[in-house]
N, C-alpha and C positions, 0 to 999 in steps of 0.2 A: 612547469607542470602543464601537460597537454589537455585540455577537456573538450570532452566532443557533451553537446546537447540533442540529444536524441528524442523523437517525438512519434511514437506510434500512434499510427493512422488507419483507421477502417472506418470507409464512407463516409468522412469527416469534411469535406471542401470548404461547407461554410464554416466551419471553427478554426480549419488552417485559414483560411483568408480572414478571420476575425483578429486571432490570435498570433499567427506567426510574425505580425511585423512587431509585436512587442519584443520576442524573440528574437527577433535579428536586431531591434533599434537598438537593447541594451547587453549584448552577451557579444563584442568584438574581441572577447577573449577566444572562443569558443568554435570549433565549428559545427556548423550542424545539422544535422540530418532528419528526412523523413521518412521514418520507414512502415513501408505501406502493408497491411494484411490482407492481400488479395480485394483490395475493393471492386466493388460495380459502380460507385459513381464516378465524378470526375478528380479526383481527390489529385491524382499524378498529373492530370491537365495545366490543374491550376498551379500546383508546385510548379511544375516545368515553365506557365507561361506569366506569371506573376513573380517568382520568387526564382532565378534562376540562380542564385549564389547558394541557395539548398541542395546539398547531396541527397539522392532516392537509392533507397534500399527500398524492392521490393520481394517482397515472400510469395510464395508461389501459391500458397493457401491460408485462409481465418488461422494463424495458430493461436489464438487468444494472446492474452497479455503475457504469460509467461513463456508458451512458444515463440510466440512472436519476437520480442526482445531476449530469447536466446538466439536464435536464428538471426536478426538481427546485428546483435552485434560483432558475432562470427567476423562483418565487412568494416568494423570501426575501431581504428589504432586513437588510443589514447591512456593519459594517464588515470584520469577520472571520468567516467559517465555521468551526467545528466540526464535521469529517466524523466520526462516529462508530458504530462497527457496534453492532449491537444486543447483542453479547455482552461489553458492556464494563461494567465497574463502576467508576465516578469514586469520587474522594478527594475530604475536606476542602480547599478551597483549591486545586482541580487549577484555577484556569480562572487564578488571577490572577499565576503565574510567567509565563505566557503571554501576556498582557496586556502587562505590563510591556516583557519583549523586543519586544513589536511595538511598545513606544509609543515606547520607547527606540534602537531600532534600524532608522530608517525604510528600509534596505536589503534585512531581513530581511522575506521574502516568508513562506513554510511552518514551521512548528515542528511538529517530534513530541514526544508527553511519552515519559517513561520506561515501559514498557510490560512488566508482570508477568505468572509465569502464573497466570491465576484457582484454577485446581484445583493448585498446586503454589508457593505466592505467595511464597517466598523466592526463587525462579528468574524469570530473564526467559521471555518467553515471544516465541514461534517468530516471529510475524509483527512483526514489527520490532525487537522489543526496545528497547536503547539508540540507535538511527538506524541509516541503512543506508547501504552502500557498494557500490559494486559492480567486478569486474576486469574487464581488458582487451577479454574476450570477453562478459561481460554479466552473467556470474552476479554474483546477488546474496547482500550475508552483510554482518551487522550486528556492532557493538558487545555483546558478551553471546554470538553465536549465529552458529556458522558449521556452516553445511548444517545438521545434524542435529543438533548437538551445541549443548544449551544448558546457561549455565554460572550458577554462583549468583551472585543479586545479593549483593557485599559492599562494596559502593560504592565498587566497583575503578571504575564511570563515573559518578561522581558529581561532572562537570564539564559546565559547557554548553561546545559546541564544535561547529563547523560537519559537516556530515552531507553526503552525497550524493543520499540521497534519507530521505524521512520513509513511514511506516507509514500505509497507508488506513485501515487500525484505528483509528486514532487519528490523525485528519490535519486542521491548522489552516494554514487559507492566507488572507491578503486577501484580498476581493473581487473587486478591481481586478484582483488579478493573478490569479484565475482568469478572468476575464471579456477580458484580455488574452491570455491564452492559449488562449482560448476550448474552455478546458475540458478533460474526459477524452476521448481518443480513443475511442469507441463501434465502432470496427473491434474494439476489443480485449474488449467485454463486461464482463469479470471479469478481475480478476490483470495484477498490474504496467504496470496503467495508471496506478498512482503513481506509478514509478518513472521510467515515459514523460513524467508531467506534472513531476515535480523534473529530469528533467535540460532537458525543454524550458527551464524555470524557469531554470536552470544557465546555458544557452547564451545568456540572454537579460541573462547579469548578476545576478540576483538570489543571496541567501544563500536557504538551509536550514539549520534549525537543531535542535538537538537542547536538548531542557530538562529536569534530569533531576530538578526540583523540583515538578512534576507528575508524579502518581503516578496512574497506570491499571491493573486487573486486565482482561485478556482471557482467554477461555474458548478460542478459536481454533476453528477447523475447524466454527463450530457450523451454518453454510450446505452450504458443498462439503468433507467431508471430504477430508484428504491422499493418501488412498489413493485414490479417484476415480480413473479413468478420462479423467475429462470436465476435472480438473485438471489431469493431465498435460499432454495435450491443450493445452488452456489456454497453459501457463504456457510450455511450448517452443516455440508458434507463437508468443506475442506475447512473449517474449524475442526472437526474429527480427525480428519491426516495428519494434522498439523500436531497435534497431540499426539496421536500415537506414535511421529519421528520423535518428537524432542523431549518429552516429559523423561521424569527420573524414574528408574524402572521401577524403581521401590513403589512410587506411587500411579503406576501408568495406568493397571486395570481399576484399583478403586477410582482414581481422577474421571478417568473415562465412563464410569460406572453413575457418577452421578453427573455428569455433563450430561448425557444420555438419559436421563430424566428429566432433568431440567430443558430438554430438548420438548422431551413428551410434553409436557405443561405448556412450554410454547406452543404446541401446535394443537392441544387443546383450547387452549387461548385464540389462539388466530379462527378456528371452527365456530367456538361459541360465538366469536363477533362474525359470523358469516363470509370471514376469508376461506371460504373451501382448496379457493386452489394453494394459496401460501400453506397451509396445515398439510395438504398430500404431497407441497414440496418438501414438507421436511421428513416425513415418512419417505419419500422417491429418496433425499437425501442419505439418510440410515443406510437403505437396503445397497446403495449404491458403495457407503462406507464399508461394509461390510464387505461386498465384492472388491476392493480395492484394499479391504484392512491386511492379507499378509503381505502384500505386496511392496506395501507402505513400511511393513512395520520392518521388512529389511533392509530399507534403507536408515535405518538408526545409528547416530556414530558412537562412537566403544565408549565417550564422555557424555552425559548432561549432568547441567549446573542443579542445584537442588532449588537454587534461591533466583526464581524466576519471575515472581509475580509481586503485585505492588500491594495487593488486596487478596483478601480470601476472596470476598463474594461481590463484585463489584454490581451484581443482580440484587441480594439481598441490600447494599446498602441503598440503594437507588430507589428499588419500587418498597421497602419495607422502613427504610429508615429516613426516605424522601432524600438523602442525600444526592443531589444537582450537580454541585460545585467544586472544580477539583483540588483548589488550593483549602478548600475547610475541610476537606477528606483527610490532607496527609501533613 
């Protein structure tokens, strides 16, 4: 089984030079690639005069993370992709728990490894952690890490076990069935177009899986930081897309109908504490939804699953019921 490791790159030089020798020291299964998003700094330099066992894929423009890694992989034969950001630091032996479940379980489409925080490495870290889930209305929240609250790894999830959605940070999917699904949705840029791609994945049959014997450190935030503006943005207009493709149509406008409230409250929220500009991203977000909702909503496939969420309100349990913790939730 062929795998390529693929690491998109925009303006990145010190984090490929931080990060890429972990990536070469322990994945000789692998080959691997960096493909670059039109950078301006020296990003191709130092591949080229540092690391010259690395294949470059270059794109000719920023297409964010989901153009990018469609475009991308257009140049890379293999049987499995390794999507992986430049801020990640690989394990001894992180490639071949993964290997195995794909060889083993020809159902299982995606796999996420176990996913630490680099600067805090007893703890999971933000963007995926142990696999992701998500409730009724879209939010998403993981195994280890719900909203804000990350909790220590004590190998309270050290079980493989099926997942809702897998971490871009760290994201291993077949070929085939990215090339089936024809890929990241690029209406979405950046942000939870993995989530979009695992539930499409979802609706089609396929597993996700979580593997918690591949061990990854991530740095997180090392592109768009959390406080952003432009992530805000982001990440609550294409929570809205993402719904309008996958939900079950019996429940798509009520679901939508009160996500979209609970949207307004956020950004009343974010106002009253003197975040003016996060609060006008999420209104910028809406009206952007809106211009983009039919668009969206024809890309729908003729199925979705009804039984898609782990939780009703993974909101209400968190800031109403104080619930933290993911294993005392379920």
């Amino acid at each position: 089984m062929k795998i390529a490791v693929v690491i998109l790159n925009w303006n990145g030089s010190k984090l490929l030079e931080q990060f890429l020798p972990s990536v070469l020291k322990y994945s000789p299964e692998a080959t691997i690639y960096v493909a670059d998003n039109a950078s301006s700094d020296d990003s191709m330099a130092v591949v080229k005069t540092k690391f010259s066992t690395v294949q470059i894929i270059e794109n000719k423009e920023n297409l964010g993370f989901a153009g990018g890694y469609n475009e991308a992989l257009k140049h890379v034969e293999a049987d499995i992709y390794a999507l992986v950001n430049s801020d990640i630091e690989v394990t001894e032996n992180w490639l071949q728990p993964i290997l195995e479940t794909f060889s083993n379980e020809p159902s299982t489409a995606i796999i996420q490894p176990k996913i630490l925080d680099y600067k805090n490495k007893d703890y999971f870290e933000y963007a995926g952690a142990a696999g992701g889930f998500i409730d009724k209305y879209g939010f998403p929240f993981c195994q280890g890490r719900i909203f804000e609250t990350l909790e220590k790894d004590t190998q309270q999830y050290n079980d493989d076990c099926d997942i809702f959605w897998a971490s871009g940070a760290c994201f291993f999917i077949r070929s085939s069935v990215f090339k089936t699904l024809k890929g990241f949705d690029t209406d979405f840029f950046a942000h939870q177009e993995e989530i979009d791609l695992c539930w499409r994945a979802y609706n089609k049959g396929y597993t996700i899986k979580y593997n918690f014997k591949s061990v990854v450190y991530h740095v997180g935030g090392a592109t768009l930081q959390k406080g952003n503006p432009k992530k805000t943005f982001l990440n609550f207009r294409n929570s809205l897309l993402m719904l309008t493709k996958n939900l079950p149509k019996s429940s798509l406008y009520s679901t939508l109908f009160i996500r979209m409230v609970l949207d307004g409250i956020a950004a009343i929220k974010f106002i009253s504490q003197g975040n003016f500009s996060h609060g006008f991203s999420v209104l910028k977000a809406h009206y952007s939804f809106y211009c983009l909702f039919s668009k969206n909503y024809k890309k729908r496939d003729a199925f979705q699953k009804q039984s898609y969420y782990k939780t009703k309100s993974i909101v209400f349990t968190y800031y109403v019921k104080s619930g933290t913790i993911f294993e005392k939730l379920f």
